[in-house]
C-alpha positions in Angstrom: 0.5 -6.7 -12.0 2.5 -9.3 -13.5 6.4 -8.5 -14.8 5.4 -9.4 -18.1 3.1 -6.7 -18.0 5.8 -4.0 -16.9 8.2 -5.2 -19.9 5.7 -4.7 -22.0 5.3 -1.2 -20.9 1.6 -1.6 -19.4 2.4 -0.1 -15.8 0.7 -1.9 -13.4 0.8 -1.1 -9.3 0.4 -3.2 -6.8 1.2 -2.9 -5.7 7.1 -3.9 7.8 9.0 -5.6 9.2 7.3 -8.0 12.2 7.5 -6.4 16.0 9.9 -7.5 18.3 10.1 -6.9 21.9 13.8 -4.7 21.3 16.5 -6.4 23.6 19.0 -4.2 25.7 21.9 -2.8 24.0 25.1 -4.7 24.6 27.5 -2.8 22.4 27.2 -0.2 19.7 26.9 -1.7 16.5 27.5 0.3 13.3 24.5 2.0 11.6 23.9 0.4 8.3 24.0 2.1 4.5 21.1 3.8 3.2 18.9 1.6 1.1 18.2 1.5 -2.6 15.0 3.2 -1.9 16.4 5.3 0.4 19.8 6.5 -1.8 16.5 7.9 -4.6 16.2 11.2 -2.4 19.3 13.1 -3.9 17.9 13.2 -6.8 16.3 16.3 -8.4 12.8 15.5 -8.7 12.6 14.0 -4.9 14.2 17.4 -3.5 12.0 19.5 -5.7 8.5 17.5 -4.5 9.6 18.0 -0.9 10.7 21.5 -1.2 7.3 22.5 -3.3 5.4 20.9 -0.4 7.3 21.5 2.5 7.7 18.0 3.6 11.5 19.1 3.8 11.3 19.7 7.1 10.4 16.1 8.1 13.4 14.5 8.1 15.3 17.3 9.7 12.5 17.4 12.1 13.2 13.9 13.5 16.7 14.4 13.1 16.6 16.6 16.1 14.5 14.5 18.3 16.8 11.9 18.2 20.0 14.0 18.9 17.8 14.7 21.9 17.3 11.2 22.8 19.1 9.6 25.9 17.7 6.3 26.1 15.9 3.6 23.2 12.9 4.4 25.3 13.1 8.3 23.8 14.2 7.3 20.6 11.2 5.1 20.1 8.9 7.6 21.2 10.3 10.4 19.1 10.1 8.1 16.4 6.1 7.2 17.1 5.4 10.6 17.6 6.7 11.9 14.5 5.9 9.5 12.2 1.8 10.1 12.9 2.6 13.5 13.0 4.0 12.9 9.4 0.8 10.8 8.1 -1.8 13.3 9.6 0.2 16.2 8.1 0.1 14.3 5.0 -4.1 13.0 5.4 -4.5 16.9 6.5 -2.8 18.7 3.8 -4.8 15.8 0.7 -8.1 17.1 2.6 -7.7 21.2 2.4 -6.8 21.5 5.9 -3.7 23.5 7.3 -1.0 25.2 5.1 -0.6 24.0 1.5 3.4 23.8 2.6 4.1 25.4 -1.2 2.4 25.2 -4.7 2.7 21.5 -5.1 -1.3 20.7 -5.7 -3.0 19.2 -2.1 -3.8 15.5 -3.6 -0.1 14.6 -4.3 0.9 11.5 -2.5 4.5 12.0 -3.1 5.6 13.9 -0.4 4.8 11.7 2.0 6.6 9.5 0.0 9.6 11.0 -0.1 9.7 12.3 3.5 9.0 9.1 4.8 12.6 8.0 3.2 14.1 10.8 4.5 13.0 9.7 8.0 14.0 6.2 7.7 17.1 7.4 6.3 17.6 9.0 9.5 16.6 6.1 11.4 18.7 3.3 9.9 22.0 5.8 9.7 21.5 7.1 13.6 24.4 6.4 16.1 23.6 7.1 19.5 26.5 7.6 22.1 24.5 5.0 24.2 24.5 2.7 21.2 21.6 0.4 19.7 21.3 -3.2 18.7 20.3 -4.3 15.1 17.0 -5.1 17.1 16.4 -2.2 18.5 16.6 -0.1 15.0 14.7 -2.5 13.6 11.7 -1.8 15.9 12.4 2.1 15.6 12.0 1.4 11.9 9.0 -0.9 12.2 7.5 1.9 14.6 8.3 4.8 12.1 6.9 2.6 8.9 3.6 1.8 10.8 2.9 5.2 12.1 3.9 7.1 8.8 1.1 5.2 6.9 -1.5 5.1 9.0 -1.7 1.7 9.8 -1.9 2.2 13.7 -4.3 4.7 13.2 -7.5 3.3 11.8 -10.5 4.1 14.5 -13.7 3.9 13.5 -16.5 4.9 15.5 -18.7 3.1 18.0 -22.1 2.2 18.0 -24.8 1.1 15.3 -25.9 3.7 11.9 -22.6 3.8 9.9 -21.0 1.4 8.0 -17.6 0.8 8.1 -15.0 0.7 5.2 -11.6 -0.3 5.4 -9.3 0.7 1.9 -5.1 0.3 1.5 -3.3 2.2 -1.3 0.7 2.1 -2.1 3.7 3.7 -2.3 5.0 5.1 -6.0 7.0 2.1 -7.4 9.2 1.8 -10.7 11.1 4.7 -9.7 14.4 3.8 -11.7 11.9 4.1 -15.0 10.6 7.5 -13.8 11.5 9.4 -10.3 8.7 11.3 -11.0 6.2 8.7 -10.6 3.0 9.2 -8.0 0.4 6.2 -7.3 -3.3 7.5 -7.4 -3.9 4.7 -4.8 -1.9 6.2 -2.2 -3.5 9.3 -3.2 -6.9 8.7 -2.9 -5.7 6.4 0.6 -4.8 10.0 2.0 -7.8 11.7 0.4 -10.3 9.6 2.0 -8.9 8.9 5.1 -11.8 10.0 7.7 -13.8 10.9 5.3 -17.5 9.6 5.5 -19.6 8.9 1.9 -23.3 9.2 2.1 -25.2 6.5 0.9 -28.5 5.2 0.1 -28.4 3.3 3.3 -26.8 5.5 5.8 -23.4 7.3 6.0 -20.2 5.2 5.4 -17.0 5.8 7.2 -13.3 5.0 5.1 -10.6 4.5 7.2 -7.1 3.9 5.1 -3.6 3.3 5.2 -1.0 2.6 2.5 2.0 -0.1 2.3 5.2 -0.1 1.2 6.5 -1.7 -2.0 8.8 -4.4 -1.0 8.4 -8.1 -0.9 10.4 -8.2 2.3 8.1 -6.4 4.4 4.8 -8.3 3.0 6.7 -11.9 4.2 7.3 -10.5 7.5 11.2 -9.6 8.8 11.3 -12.4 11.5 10.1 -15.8 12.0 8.0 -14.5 15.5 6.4 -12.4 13.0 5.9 -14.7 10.2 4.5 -17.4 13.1 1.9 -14.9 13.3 0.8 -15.3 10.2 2.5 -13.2 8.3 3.9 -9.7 7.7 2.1 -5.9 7.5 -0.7 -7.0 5.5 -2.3 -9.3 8.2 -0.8 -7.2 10.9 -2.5 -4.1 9.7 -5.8 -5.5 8.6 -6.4 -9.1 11.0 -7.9 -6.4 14.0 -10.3 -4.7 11.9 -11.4 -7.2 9.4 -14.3 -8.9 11.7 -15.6 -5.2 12.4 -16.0 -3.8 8.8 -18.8 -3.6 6.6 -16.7 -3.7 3.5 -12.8 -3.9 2.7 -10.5 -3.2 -0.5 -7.6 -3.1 -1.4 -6.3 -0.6 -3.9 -3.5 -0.2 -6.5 -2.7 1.1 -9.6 -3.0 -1.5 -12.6 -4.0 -0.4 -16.4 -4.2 2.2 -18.7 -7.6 3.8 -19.0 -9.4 1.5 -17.1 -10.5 0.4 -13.7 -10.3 -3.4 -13.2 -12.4 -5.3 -10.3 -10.2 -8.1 -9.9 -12.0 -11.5 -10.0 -9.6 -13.9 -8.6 -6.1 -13.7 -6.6 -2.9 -16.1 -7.0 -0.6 -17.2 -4.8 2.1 -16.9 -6.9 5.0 -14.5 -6.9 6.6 -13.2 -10.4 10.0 -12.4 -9.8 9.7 -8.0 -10.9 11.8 -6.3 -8.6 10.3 -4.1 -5.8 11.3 -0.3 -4.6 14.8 -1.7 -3.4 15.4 -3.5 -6.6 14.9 -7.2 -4.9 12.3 -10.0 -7.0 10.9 -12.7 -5.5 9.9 -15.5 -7.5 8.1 -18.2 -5.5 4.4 -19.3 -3.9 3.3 -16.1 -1.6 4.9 -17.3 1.7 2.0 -17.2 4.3 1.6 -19.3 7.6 0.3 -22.5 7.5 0.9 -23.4 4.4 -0.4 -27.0 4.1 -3.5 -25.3 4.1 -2.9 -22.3 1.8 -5.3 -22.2 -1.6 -3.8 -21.2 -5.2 -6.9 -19.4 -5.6 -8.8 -16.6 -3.8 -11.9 -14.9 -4.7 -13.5 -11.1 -4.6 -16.7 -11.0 -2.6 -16.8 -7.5 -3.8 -20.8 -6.7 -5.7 -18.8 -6.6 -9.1 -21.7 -6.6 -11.1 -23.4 -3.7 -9.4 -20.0 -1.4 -9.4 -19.1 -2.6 -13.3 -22.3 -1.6 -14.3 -22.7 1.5 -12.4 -21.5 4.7 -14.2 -19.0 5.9 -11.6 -16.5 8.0 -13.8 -15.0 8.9 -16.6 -12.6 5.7 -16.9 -14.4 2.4 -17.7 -14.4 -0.3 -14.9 -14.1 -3.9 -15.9 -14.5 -7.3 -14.3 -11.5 -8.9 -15.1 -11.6 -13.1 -14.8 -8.5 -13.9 -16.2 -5.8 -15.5 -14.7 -2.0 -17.9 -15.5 -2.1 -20.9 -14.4 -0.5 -24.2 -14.8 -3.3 -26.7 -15.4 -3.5 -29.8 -13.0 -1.0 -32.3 -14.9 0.5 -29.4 -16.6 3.8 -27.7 -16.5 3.7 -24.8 -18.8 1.5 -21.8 -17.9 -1.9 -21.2 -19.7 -3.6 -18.3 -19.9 -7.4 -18.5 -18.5 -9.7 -15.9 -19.6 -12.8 -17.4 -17.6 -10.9 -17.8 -14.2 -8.8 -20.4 -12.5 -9.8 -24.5 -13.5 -9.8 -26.8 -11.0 -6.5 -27.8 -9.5 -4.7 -25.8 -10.7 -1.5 -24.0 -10.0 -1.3 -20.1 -9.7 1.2 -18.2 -12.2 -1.0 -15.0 -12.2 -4.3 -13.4 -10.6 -6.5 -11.4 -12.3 -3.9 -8.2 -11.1 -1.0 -9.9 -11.9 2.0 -11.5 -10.2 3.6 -8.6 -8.1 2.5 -7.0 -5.2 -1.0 -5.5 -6.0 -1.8 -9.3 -6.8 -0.2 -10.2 -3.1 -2.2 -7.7 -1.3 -5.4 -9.0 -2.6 -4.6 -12.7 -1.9 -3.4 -11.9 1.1 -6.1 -9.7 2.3 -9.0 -12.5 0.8 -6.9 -15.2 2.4 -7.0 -13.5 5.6 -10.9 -12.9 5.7 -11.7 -16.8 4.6 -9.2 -17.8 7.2 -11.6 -15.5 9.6 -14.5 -17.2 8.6 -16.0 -14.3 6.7 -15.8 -15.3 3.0 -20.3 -15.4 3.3 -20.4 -12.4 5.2 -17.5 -9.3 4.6 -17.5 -7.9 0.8 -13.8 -7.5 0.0 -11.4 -8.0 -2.9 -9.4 -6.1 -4.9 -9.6 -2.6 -7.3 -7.3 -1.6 -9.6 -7.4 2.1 -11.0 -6.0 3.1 -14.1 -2.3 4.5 -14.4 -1.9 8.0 -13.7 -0.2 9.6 -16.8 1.3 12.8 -17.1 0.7 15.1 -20.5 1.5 14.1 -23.3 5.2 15.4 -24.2 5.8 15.9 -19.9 9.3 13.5 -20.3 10.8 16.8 -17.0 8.3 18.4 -14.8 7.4 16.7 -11.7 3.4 17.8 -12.2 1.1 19.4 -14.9 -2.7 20.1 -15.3 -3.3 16.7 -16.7 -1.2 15.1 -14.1 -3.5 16.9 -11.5 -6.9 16.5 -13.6 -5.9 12.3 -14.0 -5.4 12.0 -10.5 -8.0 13.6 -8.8 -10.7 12.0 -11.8 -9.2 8.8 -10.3 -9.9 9.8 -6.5 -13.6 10.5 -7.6 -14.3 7.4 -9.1 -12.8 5.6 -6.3 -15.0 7.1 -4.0 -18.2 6.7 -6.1 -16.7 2.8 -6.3 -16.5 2.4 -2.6 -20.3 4.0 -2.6 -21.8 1.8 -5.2 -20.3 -1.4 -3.2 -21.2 0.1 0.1 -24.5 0.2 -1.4 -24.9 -3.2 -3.1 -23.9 -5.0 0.0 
């Protein structure tokens, strides 16, 4: 997704902080304000998506853990504890099991959105009597963040005869334009969680998790965890990289289409994220004298473009920006990236879908599995609601879009699995 691309009215989706060891409170220091993000879920159309799910109770849920809590020690285990609870309610509720919570259809990834806020709303406003350090909330945020998307929780099984596949969706971004918005990526993250696809050469287990739309959180909050290498993205994915069969990230780009993207830049547009902040500047990663402009897919593009997998078409999209070697004014390249160049744009943009997928690709190269681990980037098309819906927070062709997107997905992720 590139800012260009928003203003033009094309909605494109990209699409945690770093652990630290929390240090003893000294003294109490004052709770901080709400966030942007956070300051959203007064409005009608959050309170309506939690109530019709009954993800209302989340929040007030942890609310009371932590007035129970005597010690940071509690509070960081009430906080762990009901933050997976949260994202296997939310994986759990996407794949028919439990209550329904209210008539809000099953594969809506908003209220674990929403509720999510309303936890981390909790968090960041929380005074203790025995008081907490900026530290110390800053790892009960970190904790909450992680466990509420799933990204502590990947496990796949043991042994040989299944292949493993590792996908990422997002959060619901652009939320000033429409509160009502829902991203099919996160969607079809919850939907498949688990889940196992039969293929032609054996089942395939999908393990998921979705990230957050903020620029801050994909640096990395502190310099231990930047020296890492990096912020949630390589956090989340650097364990399970060397033991998957296939990876993709996911994100919601175009209308009508599917996009495999091509080729990834390291280049950061400026469009402001879910707290309202733009970056404009080369994707920040960890040592980077050695950092590439470029990074490629090694997902079997030819085999999923060609394959009929859904209703939406599925493209390979080549095209990138760049500033020629020499150059100083951006060029668009149709064909892909010429040599020495400068990134302006990947094939998905300049916001944070791009980021994911460069930062994902960079991560497997770096790991010395360019030659051996398929992975790259998808983008699905944008989930519209029915024509004339300008109110309701869901309709029939909101549902219908969104689920036609899940499918195709999945029959994606088999076709690669397949091909590889």
């Amino acid at each position: 997704m590139n800012s260009l691309r928003v203003r033009l009215g094309v909605l494109g989706l990209a699409l945690l902080t770093g652990f630290t060891a929390p240090t003893a409170a000294s003294a109490a220091q004052a709770a901080p304000s709400p966030t942007v993000e956070e300051q959203r879920l007064g409005r009608a159309a959050p309170q309506e998506i939690l109530r019709r799910s009954g993800f209302d109770t989340a929040a007030p849920r942890l609310a009371r853990a932590l007035e129970r809590a005597r010690s940071y020690g509690e509070a960081r285990r009430a906080v762990g504890r009901e933050g997976a609870r949260l994202w296997q309610r939310a994986v759990d509720r996407a794949q028919g099991r439990g209550p329904a919570g209210g008539a809000l259809s099953r594969d809506d990834d908003r209220p674990l959105y929403w509720a999510r806020l309303g936890m981390t709303r909790e968090v960041r406003t929380w005074e203790p009597e025995f008081g907490l350090t900026d530290g110390q909330r800053a790892a009960l945020l970190d904790e909450l963040e992680r466990t509420s998307r799933g990204q502590d929780a990947i496990r796949f099984p043991r042994g040989e005869g299944m292949k493993r596949i590792l996908l990422t969706g997002f959060d619901p971004f652009t939320l000033d334009r429409d509160i009502r918005i829902s991203n099919p990526s996160g969607a079809t993250a919850l939907a498949l969680d688990g889940t196992v696809i039969q293929t032609a050469d054996g089942p395939a287990r999908v393990e998921t998790a979705v990230f957050p739309v903020r620029w801050q959180d994909f640096t990395g909050g502190t310099p231990q965890a930047f020296g890492t290498g990096g912020g949630t993205v390589e956090r989340t994915l650097r364990p399970h990289l060397p033991k998957v069969d296939l990876f993709t990230t996911v994100s919601q780009g175009r209308v009508g289409r599917f996009d495999i993207e091509r080729t990834n830049g390291a280049w950061r547009g400026g469009f402001g994220d879910n707290n309202n902040v733009g970056r404009t500047e080369t994707v920040p990663v960890s040592d980077p004298a050695s950092q590439p402009q470029w990074t490629t897919t090694t997902l079997p593009y030819a085999a999923i473009t060609a394959a009929q997998t859904g209703r939406f078409p599925v493209y390979d999209n080549t095209s990138v920006t760049e500033i020629p070697a020499g150059g100083t004014e951006s060029v668009v390249r149709p064909d892909g990236p010429t040599p020495g160049s400068t990134a302006r744009a990947g094939g998905g943009g300049d916001y944070l879908s791009n980021e994911i997928a460069y930062r994902a690709t960079l991560l497997r190269d770096r790991l010395g599995l360019h030659d051996t681990l398929p992975g790259g980037h998808v983008h699905t098309p944008v989930l519209q609601f029915a024509a004339g819906n300008t109110t309701e927070v869901t309709d029939p062709e909101f549902v219908r879009n969104r689920l036609d997107i899940i499918a195709q997905v999945r029959a994606i992720l088999k076709v690669a699995a397949e091909a590889s």
